[in-house]
N, C-alpha and C positions, 0 to 999 in steps of 0.2 A: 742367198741360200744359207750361207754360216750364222748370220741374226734368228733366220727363220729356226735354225737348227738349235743355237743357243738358248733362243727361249723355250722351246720346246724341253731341251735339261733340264733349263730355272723353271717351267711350270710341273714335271714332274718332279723333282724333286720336292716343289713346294707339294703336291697331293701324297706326298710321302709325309709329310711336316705334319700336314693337316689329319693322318690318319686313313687315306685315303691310297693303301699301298696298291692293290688290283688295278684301280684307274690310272698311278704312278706308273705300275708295269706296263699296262697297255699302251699307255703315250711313249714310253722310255724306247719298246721295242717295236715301235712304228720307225726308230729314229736308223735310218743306213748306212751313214758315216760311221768306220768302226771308233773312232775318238770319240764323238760323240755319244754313243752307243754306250761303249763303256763308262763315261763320266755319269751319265745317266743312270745307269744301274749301279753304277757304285754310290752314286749319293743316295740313292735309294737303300742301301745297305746299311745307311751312316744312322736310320731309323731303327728302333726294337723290332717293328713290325716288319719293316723292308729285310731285314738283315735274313730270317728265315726266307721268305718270297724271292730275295732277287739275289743271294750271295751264288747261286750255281749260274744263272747267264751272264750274271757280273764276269765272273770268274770266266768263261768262257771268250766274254765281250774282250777281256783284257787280253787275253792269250791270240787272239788277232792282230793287237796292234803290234808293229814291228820296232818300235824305242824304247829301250832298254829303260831309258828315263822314266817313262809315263807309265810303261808297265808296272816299272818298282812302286813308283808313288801313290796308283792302285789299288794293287795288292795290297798295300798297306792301310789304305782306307776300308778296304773288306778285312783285313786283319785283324781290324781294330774290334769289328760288329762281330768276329765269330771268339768262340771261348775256347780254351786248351790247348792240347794239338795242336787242332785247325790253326788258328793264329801262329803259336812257333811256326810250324810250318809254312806258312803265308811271309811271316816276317824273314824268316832264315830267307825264302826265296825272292820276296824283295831286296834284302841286303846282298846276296849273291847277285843280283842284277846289278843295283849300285856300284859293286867291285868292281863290277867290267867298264865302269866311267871313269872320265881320268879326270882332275881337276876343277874346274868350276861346276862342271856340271855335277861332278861325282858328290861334292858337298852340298850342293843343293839339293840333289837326290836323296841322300841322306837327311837334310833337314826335314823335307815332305816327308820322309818315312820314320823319324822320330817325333813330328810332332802327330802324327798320325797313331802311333804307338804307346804315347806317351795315354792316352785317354783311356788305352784297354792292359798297360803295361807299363806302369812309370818306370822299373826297376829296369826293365829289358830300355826304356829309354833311353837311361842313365848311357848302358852301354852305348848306345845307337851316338848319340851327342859327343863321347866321348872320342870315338872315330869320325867322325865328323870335325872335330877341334883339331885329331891329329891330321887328319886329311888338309884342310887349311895350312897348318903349320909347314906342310911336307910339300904344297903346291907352291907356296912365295918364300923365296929368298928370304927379302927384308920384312924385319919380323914389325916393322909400321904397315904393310900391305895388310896385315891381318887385325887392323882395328875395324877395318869398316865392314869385313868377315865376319868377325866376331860377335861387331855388333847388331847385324841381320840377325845373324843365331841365337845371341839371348832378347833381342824381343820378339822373335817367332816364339822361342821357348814361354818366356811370358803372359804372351797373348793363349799361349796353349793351358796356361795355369801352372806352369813350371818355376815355380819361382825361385828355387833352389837353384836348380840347372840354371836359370840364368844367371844367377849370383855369380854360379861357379866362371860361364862362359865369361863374363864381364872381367872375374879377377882373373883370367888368362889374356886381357888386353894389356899389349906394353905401356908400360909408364914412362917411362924414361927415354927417350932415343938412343938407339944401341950406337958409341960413337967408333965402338972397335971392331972394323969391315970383317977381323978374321968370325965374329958372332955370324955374321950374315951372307958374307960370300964364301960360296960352293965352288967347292974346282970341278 
């Protein structure tokens, strides 16, 4: 059933690609799984044409699911399709979701919703990445735990067209190994 349901996303979404947003809604909202459901209408969002047509069932489709995670990251793909407002307000309420995660999951939550952002908001990005960066720093001790953090973050960012951000992400990997335990252990 989950293959059955997956391609049904990946072929609506493609008749969103194709221009073909009406037949993308019709298939998206034949789909019952609310995960599904909403992945669906949110890629269809990620189109000029989709973004008028499916941002209100998107938006609806998400506010079903019950994880804070998938909600945020969402919302931020419709974020990205709508202008003004709409989006602060989309984004403030992803990242208010993100808050309520702690740890791995909070900064990966955060990733999904800057590079999502970063396509309709590089500036608002900048922020988004840069909590993101403290959020790692502020989850490991040892400040070698956040090379391999870090460097998820700047080639997400780069793959996003961030090429800045990820310069930046990169010269926030340690260099040196920290050899004085009071830099790294916490009481």
């Amino acid at each position: 059933p989950s293959t059955t349901l997956f391609r049904s996303v990946s072929v609506a979404i493609a008749l969103a690609e194709a221009g073909a947003v009406t037949q993308a809604m019709t298939l998206a909202t034949s789909v019952t799984e609310p995960g599904f459901l909403a992945g669906a209408l949110t890629g269809i969002c990620r189109h000029p044409d989709g973004a008028e047509q499916a941002a209100e069932a998107a938006r609806h489709a998400v506010d079903q699911l019950t994880d804070p995670a998938s909600r945020a990251a969402l919302l931020a793909e419709i974020a990205a399709g709508c202008a003004g407002e709409e989006r602060t307000r989309l984004l403030g309420e992803a990242r208010r979701l993100a808050g309520r995660l702690a740890g791995e999951e909070r900064w990966r939550t955060l990733l999904a919703i800057g590079v999502s952002q970063f396509r309709a908001d590089p500036a608002g990005a900048h922020d988004t990445f840069a909590e993101l960066r403290q959020v790692i720093r502020d989850t490991e001790a040892d400040p070698w735990f956040w090379t391999d953090e870090l460097w998820q973050v700047a080639m997400a960012q780069l793959q996003a067209g961030d090429a800045a951000g990820s310069r930046q992400t990169l010269a926030e990997i340690p260099g040196d190994p920290a050899t004085d335990p009071a830099i790294w252990l916490r009481p």
